[in-house]
C-alpha positions as CSV (number, residue, x, y, z in Angstrom):
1,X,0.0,0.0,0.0
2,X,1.6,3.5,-1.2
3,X,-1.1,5.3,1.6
4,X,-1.7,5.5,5.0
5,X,-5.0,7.2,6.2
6,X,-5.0,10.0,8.8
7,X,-8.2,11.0,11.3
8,X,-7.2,14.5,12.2
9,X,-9.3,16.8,14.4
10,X,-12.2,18.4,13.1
11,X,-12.0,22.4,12.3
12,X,-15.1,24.3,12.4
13,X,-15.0,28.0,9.8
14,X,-17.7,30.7,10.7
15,X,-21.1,30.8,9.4
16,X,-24.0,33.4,8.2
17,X,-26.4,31.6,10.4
18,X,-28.3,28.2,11.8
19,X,-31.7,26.7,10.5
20,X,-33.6,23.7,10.6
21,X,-32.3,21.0,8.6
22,X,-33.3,20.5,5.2
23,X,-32.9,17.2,2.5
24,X,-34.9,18.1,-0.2
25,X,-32.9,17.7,-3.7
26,X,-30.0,16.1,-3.3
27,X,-27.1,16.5,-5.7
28,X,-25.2,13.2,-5.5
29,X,-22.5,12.7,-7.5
30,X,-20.8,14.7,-10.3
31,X,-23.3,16.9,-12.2
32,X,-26.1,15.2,-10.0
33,X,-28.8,13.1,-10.6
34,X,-28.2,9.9,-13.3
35,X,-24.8,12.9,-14.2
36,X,-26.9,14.7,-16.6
37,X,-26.5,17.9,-15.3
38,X,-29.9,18.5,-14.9
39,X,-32.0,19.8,-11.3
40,X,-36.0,19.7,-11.2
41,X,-35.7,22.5,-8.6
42,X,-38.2,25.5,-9.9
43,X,-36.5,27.7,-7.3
44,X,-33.0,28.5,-7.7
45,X,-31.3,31.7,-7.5
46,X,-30.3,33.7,-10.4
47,X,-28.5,36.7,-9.5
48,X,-25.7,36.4,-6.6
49,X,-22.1,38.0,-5.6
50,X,-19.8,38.2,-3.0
51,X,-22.4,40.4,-0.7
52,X,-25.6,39.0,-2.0
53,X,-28.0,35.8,-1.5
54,X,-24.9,33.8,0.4
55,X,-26.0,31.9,3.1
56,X,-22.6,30.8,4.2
57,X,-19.3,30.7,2.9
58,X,-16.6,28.5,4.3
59,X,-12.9,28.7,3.6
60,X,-11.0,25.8,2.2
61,X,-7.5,25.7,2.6
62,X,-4.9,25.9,-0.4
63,X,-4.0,25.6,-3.0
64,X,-7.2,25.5,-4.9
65,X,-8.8,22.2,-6.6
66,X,-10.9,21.0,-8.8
67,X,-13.6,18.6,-7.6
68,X,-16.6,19.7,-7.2
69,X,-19.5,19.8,-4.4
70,X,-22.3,17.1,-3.5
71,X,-24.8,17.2,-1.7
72,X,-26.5,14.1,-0.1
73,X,-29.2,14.7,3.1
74,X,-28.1,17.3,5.5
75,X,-24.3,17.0,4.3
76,X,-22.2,18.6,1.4
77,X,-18.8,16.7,0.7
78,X,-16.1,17.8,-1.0
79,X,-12.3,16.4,-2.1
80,X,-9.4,18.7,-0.9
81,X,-5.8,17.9,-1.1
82,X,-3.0,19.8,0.5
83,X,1.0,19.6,0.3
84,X,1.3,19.1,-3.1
85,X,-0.7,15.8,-3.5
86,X,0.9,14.5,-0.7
87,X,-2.4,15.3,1.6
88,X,-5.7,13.7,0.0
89,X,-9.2,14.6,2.4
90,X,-12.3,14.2,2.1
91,X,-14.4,17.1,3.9
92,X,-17.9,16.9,5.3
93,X,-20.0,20.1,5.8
94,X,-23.4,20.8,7.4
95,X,-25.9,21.6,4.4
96,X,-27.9,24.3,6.4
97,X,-25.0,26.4,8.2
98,X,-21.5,25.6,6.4
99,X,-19.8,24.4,9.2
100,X,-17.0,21.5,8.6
101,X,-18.4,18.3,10.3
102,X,-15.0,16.2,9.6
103,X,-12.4,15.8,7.2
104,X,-10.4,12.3,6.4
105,X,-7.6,12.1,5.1
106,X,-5.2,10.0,3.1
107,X,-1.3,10.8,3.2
108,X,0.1,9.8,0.0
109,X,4.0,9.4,-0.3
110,X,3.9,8.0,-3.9
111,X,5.2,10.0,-7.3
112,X,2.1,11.2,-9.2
113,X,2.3,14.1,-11.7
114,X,-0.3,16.5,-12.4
115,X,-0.5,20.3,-14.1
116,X,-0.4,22.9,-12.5
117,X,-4.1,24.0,-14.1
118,X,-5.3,20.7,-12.5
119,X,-4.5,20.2,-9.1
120,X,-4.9,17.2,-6.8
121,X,-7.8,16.4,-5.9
122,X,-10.0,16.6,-9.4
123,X,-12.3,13.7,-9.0
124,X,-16.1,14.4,-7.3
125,X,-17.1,12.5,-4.4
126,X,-20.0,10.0,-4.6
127,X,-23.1,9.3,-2.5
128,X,-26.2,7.1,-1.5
129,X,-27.2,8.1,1.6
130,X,-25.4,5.6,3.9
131,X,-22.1,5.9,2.4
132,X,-19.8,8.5,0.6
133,X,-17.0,7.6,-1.9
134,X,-14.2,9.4,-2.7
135,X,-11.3,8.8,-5.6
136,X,-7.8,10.2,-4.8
137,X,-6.4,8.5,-8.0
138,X,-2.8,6.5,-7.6
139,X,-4.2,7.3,-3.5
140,X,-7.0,4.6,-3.6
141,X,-10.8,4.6,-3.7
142,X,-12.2,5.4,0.1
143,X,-15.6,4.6,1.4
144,X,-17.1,6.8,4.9
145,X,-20.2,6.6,6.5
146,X,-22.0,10.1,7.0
147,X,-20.2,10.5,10.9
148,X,-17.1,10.0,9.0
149,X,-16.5,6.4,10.3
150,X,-13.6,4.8,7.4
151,X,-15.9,1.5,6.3
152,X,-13.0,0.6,3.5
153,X,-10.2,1.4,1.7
154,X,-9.3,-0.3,-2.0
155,X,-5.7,0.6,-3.4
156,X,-6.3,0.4,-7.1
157,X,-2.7,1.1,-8.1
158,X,-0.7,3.9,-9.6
159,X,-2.6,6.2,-12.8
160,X,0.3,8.5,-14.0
161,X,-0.1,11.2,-16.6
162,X,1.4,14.9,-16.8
163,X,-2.0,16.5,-16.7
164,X,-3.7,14.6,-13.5
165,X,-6.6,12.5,-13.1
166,X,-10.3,14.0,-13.4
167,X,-13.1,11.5,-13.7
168,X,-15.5,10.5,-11.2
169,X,-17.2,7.7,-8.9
170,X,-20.5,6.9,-9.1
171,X,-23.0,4.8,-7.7
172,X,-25.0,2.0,-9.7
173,X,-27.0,-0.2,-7.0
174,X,-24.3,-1.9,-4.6
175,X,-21.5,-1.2,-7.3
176,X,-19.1,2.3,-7.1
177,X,-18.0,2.4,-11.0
178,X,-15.3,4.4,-11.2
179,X,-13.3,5.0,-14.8
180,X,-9.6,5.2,-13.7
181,X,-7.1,6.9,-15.4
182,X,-5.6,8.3,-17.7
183,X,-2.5,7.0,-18.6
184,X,-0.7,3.4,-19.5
185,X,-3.0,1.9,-17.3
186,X,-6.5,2.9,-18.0
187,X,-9.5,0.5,-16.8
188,X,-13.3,0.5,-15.6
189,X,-13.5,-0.5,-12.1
190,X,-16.8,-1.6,-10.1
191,X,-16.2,-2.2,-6.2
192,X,-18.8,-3.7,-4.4
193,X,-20.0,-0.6,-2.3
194,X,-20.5,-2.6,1.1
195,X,-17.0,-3.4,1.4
196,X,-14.7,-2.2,-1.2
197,X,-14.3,-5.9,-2.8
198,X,-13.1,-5.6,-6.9
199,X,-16.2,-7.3,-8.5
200,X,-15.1,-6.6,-11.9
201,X,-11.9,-4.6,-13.7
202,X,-12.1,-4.2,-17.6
203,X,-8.6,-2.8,-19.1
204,X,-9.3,-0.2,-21.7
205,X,-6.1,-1.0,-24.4
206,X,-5.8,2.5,-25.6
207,X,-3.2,4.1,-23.2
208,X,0.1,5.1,-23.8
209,X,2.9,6.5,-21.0
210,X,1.4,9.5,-19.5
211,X,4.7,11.5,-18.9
212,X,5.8,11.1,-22.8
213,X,4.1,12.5,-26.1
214,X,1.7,10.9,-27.9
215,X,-0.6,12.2,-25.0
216,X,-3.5,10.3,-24.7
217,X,-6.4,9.9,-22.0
218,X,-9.5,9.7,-20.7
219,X,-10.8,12.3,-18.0
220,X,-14.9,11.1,-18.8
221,X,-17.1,10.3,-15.9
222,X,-19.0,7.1,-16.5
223,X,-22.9,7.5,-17.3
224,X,-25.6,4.8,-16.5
225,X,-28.1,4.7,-19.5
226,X,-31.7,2.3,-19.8
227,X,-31.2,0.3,-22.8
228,X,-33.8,-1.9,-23.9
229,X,-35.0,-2.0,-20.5
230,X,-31.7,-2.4,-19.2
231,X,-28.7,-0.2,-17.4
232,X,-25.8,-0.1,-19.1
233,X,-22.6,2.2,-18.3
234,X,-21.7,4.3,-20.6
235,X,-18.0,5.8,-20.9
236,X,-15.7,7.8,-23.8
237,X,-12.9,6.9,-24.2
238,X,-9.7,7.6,-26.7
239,X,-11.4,6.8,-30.4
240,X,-14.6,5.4,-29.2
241,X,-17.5,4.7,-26.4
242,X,-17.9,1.8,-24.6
243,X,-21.2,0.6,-23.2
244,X,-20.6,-1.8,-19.8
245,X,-22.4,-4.7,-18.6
246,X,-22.7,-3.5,-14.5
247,X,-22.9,-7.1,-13.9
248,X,-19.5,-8.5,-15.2
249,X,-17.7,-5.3,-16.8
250,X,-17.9,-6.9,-20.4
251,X,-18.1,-4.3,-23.5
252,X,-21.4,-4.8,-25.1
253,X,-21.0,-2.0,-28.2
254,X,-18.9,0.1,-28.8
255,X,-19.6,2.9,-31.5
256,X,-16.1,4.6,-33.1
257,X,-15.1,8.2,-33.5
258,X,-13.0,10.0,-31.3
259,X,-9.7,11.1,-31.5
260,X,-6.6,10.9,-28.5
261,X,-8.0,13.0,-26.1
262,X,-11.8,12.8,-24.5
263,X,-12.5,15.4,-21.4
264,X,-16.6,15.3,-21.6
265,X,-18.8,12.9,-20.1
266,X,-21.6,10.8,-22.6
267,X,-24.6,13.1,-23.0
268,X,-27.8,10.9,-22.9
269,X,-30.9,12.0,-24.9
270,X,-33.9,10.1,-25.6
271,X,-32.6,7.1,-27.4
272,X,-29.4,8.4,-28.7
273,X,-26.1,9.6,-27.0
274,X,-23.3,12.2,-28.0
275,X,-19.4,12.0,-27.1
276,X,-17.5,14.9,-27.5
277,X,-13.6,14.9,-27.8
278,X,-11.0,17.7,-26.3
279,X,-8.6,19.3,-27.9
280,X,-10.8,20.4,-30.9
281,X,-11.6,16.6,-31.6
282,X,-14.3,15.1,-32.9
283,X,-18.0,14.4,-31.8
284,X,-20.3,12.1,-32.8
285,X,-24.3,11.2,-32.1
286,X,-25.5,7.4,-32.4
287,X,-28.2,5.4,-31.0
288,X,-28.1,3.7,-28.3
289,X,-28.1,-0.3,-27.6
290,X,-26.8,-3.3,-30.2
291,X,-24.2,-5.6,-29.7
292,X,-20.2,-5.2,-31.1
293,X,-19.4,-2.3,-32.6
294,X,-22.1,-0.5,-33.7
295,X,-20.1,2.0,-35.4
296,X,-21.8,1.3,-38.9
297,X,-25.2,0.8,-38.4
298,X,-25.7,3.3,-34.9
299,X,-23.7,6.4,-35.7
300,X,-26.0,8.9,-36.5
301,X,-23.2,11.6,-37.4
302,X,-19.5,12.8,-36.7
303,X,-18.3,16.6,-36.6
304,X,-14.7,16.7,-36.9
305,X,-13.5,19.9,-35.9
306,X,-14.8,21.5,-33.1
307,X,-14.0,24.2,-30.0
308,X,-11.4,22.9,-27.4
309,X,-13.7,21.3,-24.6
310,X,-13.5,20.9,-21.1
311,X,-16.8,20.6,-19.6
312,X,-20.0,18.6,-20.3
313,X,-23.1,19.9,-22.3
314,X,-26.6,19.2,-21.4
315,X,-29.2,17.5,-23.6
316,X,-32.9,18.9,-23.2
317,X,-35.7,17.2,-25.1
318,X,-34.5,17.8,-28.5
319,X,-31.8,20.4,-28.2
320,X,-28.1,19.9,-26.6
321,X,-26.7,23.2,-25.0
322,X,-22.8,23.3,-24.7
323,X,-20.4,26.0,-23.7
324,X,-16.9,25.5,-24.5
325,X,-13.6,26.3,-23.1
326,X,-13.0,29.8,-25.3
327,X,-16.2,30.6,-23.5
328,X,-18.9,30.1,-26.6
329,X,-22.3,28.7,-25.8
330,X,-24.2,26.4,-28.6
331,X,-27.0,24.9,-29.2
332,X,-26.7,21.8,-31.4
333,X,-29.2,19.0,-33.1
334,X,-28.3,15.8,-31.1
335,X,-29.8,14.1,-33.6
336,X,-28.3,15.4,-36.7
337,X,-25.0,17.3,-35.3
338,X,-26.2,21.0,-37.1
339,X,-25.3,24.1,-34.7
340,X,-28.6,25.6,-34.7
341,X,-26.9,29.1,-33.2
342,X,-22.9,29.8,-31.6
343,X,-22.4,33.3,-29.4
344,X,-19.9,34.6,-27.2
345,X,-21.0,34.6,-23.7
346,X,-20.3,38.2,-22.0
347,X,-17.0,37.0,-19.9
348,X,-13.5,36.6,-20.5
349,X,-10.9,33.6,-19.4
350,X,-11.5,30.1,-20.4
351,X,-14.6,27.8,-19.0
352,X,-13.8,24.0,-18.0
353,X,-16.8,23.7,-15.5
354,X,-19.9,21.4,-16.9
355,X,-23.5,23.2,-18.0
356,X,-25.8,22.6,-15.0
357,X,-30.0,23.1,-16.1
358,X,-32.4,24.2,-13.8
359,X,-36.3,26.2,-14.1
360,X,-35.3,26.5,-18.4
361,X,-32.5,28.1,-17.5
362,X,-28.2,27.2,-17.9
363,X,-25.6,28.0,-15.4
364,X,-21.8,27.5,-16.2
365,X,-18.9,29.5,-14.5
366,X,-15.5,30.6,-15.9
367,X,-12.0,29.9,-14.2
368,X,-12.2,33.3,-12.9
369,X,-15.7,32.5,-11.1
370,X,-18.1,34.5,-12.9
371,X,-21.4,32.5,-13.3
372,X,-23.0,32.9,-16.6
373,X,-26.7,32.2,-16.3
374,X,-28.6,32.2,-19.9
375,X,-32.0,30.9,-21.1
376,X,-32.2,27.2,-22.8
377,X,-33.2,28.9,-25.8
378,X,-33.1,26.6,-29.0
379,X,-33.7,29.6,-31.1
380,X,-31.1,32.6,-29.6
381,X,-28.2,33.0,-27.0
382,X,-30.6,35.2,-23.8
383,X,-27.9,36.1,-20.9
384,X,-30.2,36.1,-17.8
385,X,-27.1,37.2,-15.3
386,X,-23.8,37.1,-14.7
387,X,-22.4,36.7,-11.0
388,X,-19.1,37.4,-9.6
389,X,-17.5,35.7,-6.7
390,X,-14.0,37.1,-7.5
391,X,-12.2,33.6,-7.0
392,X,-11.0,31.2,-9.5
393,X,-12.5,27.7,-10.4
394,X,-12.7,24.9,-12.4
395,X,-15.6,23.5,-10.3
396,X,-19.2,22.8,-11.4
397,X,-22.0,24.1,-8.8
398,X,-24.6,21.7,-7.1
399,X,-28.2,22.4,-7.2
400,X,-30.2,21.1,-4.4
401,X,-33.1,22.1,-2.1
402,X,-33.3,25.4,-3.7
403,X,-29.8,26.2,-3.4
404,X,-26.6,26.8,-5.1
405,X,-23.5,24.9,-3.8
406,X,-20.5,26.4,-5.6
407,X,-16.8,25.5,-4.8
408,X,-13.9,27.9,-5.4
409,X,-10.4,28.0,-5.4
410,X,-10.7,29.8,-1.9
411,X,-14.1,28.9,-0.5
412,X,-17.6,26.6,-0.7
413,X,-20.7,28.4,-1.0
414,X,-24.1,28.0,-0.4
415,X,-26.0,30.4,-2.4
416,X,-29.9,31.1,-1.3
């Protein structure tokens, strides 16, 4: 084992205020509910800044990450890391007031590379309501209960590339799926959630050294889709999607069209999918379900170049919203590929945070923590806000019970 876990005291920041506790809406996993990106809250704030509509504001130490807030009955959790990766923690925060519950952490003493525009910690904790999951990459997968008791611990082995790991746990019945990467070893993982057993491991073939050109990877978070009556786990990888049997891992399709690098998670639409690649890659669109590679007879269409992307998109009924890392907001045909209108959103610096939807509306923030909120308009670009916290980011907010949780570089905060 290359970690050792520490259960230091717990710190308590200052807060705006106490109420009752409240557990409406959580916000699970990364970009929430199924990872869609998508809140049925009707509520949710629209303007905010550093002196209006916060509830609470707690300070997280430095330097600043990258994984983002969940939110799962009267606690938020969140992955820090400290002294240069050496430091991996998990932090627990009371939903209603801010105040820091307990933080775990692991101290790593293994060699692990990252870029300085990700930090350790960039993977987004996991949750069900009994137990929380966190990923500190080449630092093992950890499992807590909600009072912060450690229930396991599962060393998955080292995952070395220059830019850092990104992707995401979730939850699909008694399995954590977790895609784990990027690098020479890149694999799907599914740990039995009650005690942190390996049920299944499935090698993805396509990685190359991380520390040495051609750079190739895969920072997607795995999606669960219905197929034919049927979950299946979707994931993008280098040059194609996969489509996982949560039973035994096996690949049951695959559809072809990516190129080296993939930073987006699947967007799922009603009977189709879309994967979108980084570093001005490809996309494609293709139907869902089938059995081999699919490529031929389910690929409904492939864009070849496109903006540099970060973040995910959003699919609503028949439109898919996207904002990409220059800071342009689309709306695209998921069906058929066609832009159906590109603007420039009203900020400057690059976006890597994920479109979040809530009451017809689209929230994404830009690394220098504005918060662009705009209509989901198939027709036109409508800015409805923007909101300035003044601190960087990379994270994507939370949406639950009415509120905003939004993590910086310096701080969490709840936004009411």
């Amino acid at each position: 084992m290359r970690f050792s876990v520490a259960w230091p005291a717990v710190f308590v920041f200052g807060v705006f205020g106490m109420a009752s506790l409240s557990v409406a809406g959580d916000w699970p996993q990364f970009r929430g509910p199924g990872g869609r990106g998508i809140s049925d809250e009707t509520e949710v704030p629209v303007t905010w800044s550093r002196q209006e509509n916060v509830r609470w504001r707690a300070e997280l130490p430095p330097p600043g990450n990258n994984s983002s807030p969940i939110v799962s009955g009267d606690a938020v959790f969140l992955a820090v890391a400290t002294d240069e990766g050496h430091r991996r923690s998990l932090h627990c925060y009371d939903r209603d007031s801010g105040e820091l519950r307990w933080q775990r952490t692991v101290n790593f003493e293994g060699d692990e590379p990252t870029h300085r525009t990700s930090p350790y910690a960039g993977s987004t904790p996991a949750a069900d309501g009994e137990r929380v999951v966190v990923w500190h990459s080449s630092a093992g997968m950890h499992a807590y209960d909600y009072d912060g008791n450690p229930l396991w611990s599962q060393d998955l082995g080292p995952f070395i590339h220059i830019w850092g790991y990104g992707g995401s746990p979730v939850i699909v019945g008694d399995l954590v799926v977790c895609n784990c990467g990027p690098g020479e070893r890149q694999c799907v993982v599914a740990l039995d959630n009650r005690d942190g057993r390996v049920v299944w491991k499935t090698a993805e073939p396509n990685g190359t050294d991380g520390r040495q050109k051609p750079w190739i990877g895969s920072w997607s978070t795995p999606v669960v889709a219905q197929v034919d009556g049927h979950e299946q786990i979707l994931v993008s990888y280098p040059d194609h999607v996969n489509a996982y049997s949560p039973a035994d891992g096996s690949v049951l399709w695959q559809c072809d069209g990516l190129d080296k690098l993939v930073y987006t998670s699947v967007l799922l639409g009603d009977g189709l999918a879309v994967s979108m690649g980084g570093f001005r890659g490809p996309a494609i669109g293709f139907r869902l379900g089938g059995a081999g590679n699919v490529t031929e007879g389910n690929r409904l269409w492939r864009v070849e170049k496109n903006p540099q992307r970060i973040g995910s998109g959003v699919i609503l009924g028949k439109y898919l919203f996207m904002v990409n890392e220059p800071g342009t907001a689309e709306c695209i045909d998921p069906a058929g590929g066609e832009p159906l209108w590109q603007e420039q959103l009203p900020v400057k610096g690059p976006i890597w945070s994920s479109l979040v939807a809530a009451a017809g509306r689209l929230y994404v923030t830009t690394q220098q923590g504005d918060t662009v909120v705009f209509a989901a308009d198939p027709e036109k670009l409508e800015v409805l806000s923007v909101n300035s916290l003044g601190e960087k980011t990379n994270s994507t907010i939370a949406i639950a019970g009415s509120r905003i949780y939004h993590r910086t570089h310096a701080a969490l905060y709840c936004i009411e």
